[in-house]
N, C-alpha and C positions, 0 to 999 in steps of 0.2 A: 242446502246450497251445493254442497259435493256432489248430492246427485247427480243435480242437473247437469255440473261439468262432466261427469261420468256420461248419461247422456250423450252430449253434444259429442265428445270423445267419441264415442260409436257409432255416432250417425256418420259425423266424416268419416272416418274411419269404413266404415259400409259403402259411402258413395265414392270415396278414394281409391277402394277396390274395384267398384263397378264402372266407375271413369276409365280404371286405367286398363280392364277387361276390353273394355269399349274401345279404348285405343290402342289395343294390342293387336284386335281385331285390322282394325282400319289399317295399322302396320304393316299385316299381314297380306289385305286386299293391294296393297302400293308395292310389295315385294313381289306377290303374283302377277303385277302389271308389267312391271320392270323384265321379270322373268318370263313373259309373253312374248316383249321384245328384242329380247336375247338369245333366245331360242329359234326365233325365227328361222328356217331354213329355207336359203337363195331368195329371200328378202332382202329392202334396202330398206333404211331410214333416211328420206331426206332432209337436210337441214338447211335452210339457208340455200340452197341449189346442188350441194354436194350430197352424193351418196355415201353410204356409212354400213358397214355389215352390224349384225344385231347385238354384240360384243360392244362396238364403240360407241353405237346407240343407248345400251345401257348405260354405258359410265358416263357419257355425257348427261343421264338423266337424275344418274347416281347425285351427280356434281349439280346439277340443280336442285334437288330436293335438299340437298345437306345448306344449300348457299340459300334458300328458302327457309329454312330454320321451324319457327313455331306457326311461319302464316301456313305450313299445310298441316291440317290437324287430320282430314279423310280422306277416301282413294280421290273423292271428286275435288279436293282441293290441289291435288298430285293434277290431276289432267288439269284442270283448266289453270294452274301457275306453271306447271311445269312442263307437261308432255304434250303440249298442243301448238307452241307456238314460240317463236325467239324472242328471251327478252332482250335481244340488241337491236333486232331489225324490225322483227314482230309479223313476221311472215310464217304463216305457218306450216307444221310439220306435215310433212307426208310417209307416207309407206307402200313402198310398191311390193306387192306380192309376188309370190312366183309366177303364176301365173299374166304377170305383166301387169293388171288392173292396178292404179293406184287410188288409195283411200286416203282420209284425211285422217291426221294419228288421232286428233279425240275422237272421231268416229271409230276408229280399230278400237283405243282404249276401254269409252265406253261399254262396245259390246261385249269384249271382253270382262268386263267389273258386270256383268248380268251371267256371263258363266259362270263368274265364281260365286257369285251372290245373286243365284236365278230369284224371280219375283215368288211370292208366297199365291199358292191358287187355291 
């Protein structure tokens, strides 16, 4: 009978660690998102109709994901609760480039979460 709980004890234990590898990962994918848009140079964030340099855009995204708690668990739960749209008005984000083009933020996000996690060929 000890075994078994010995056992059981190591499996969780096993999958405890491989969980939270897993979501150490996905951490790290939502920090290099955040820090995509931070970086940004002579970019805008728009929100809501205002423009936002890449600094205010992050902590305003910072302050979502924290006020988001346990619903975002991966980077794709970051973009589609967080970096894509307002939860007041529910219009979504944009990002204007330097180059003046502007893109829709899950669309920037997205592509961005394929450079850091390119497809397997």
């Amino acid at each position: 009978m000890k075994s078994i709980g010995v056992v059981a004890l190591v499996v969780l234990t096993l999958l405890s660690t491989a969980f939270g590898a897993a979501n150490d990962r996905e951490h790290q994918k939502i920090a290099f998102l955040i820090s995509s848009v931070e970086n940004l140079k002579d970019a805008q964030f728009i929100r809501n109709g205002s423009a936002y340099d890449g600094k205010r855009a992050a902590d305003h995204l910072r302050l979502k994901l924290q006020q988001a708690g346990d619903q975002v668990q991966r980077a794709d739960d970051f973009i589609r609760l967080c970096a894509s749209k307002s939860s007041v008005t529910g219009k979504p984000y944009l990002i204007r480039l330097p180059d003046g083009k502007t893109v829709a933020a899950d669309e920037f996000f997205r592509k961005k979460l394929k450079e850091y996690d390119p497809p397997v060929k």
